[in-house]
C-alpha positions in Angstrom: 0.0 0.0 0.0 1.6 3.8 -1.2 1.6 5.8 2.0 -0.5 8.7 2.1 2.6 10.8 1.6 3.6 9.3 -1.4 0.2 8.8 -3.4 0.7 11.8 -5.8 3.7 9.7 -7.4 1.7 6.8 -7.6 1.7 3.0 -7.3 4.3 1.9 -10.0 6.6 4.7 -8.3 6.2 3.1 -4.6 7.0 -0.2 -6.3 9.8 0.5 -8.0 10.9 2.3 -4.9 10.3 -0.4 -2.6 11.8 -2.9 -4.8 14.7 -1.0 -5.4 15.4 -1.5 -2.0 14.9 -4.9 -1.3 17.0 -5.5 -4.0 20.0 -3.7 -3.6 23.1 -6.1 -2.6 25.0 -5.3 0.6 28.0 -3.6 0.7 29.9 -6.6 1.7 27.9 -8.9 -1.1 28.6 -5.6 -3.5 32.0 -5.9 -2.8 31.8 -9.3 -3.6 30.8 -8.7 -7.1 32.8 -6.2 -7.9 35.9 -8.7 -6.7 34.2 -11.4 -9.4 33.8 -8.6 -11.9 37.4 -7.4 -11.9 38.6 -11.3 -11.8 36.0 -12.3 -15.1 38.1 -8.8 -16.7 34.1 -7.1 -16.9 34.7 -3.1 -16.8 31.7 -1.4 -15.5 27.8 -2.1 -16.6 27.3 -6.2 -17.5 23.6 -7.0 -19.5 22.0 -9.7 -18.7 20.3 -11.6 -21.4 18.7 -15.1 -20.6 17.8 -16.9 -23.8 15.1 -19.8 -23.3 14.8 -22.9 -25.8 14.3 -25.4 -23.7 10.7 -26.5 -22.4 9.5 -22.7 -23.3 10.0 -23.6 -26.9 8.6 -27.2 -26.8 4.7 -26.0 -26.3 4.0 -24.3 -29.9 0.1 -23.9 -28.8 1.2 -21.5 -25.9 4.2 -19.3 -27.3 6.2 -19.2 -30.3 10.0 -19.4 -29.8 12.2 -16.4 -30.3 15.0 -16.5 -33.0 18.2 -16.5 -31.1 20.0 -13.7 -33.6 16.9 -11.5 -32.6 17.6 -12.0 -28.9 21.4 -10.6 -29.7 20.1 -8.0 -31.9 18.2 -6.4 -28.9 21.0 -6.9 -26.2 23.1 -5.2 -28.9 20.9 -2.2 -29.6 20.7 -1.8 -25.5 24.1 -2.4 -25.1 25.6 0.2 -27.5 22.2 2.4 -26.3 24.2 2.4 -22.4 27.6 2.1 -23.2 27.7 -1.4 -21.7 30.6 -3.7 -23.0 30.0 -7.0 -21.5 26.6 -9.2 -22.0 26.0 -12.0 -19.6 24.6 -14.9 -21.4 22.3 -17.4 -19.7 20.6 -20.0 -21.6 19.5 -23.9 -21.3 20.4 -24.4 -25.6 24.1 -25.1 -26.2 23.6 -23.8 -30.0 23.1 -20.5 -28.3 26.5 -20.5 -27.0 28.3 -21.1 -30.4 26.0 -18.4 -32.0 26.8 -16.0 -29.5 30.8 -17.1 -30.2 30.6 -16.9 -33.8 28.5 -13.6 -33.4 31.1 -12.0 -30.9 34.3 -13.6 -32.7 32.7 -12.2 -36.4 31.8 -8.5 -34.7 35.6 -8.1 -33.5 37.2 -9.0 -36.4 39.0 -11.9 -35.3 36.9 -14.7 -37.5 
């Protein structure tokens, strides 16, 4: 519930706020991080991009499966959009992986 102090911002506001600070890490866990960061040689900002093929792909009646190149094409446009150099891949589809390779080996020049 938005206190009454808060209602001209609104409910999305008060969520966003509230989530924001559940969310945040510790100090100590945001320490942590930025220890695994510097280690993994990520500089600054890191996308996340989870790319599903598994089950979520299996059920054609409920959703249609996303072409991987369009899921890189988006975390592309947002990364350049932010100035963010490193993209975080998750995904359950091992062809993912090579694409994302062959995509970042192709992009750098070094195919």
């Amino acid at each position: 519930t938005v206190p009454d102090s808060c209602m001209d911002q609104g409910q999305l506001w008060w969520s966003a706020i509230t989530l924001q600070a559940i969310m945040r890490p510790s100090l100590d866990f945001q320490a942590r991080l930025r220890k695994m960061k510097n280690i993994m040689g990520w500089d600054g900002r890191v996308l996340g991009l989870h790319v599903r093929h598994g089950d979520s792909c299996a059920d054609v009646v409920r959703k249609t499966c996303i072409a991987t190149h369009r899921y890189f094409e988006q975390a592309e446009e947002v990364a350049a959009r932010y100035n963010i150099r490193s993209i975080f891949l998750a995904t359950d589809d091992p062809h993912v992986v090579e694409a994302a390779r062959f995509r970042t080996t192709e992009r750098d020049g070094m195919g």
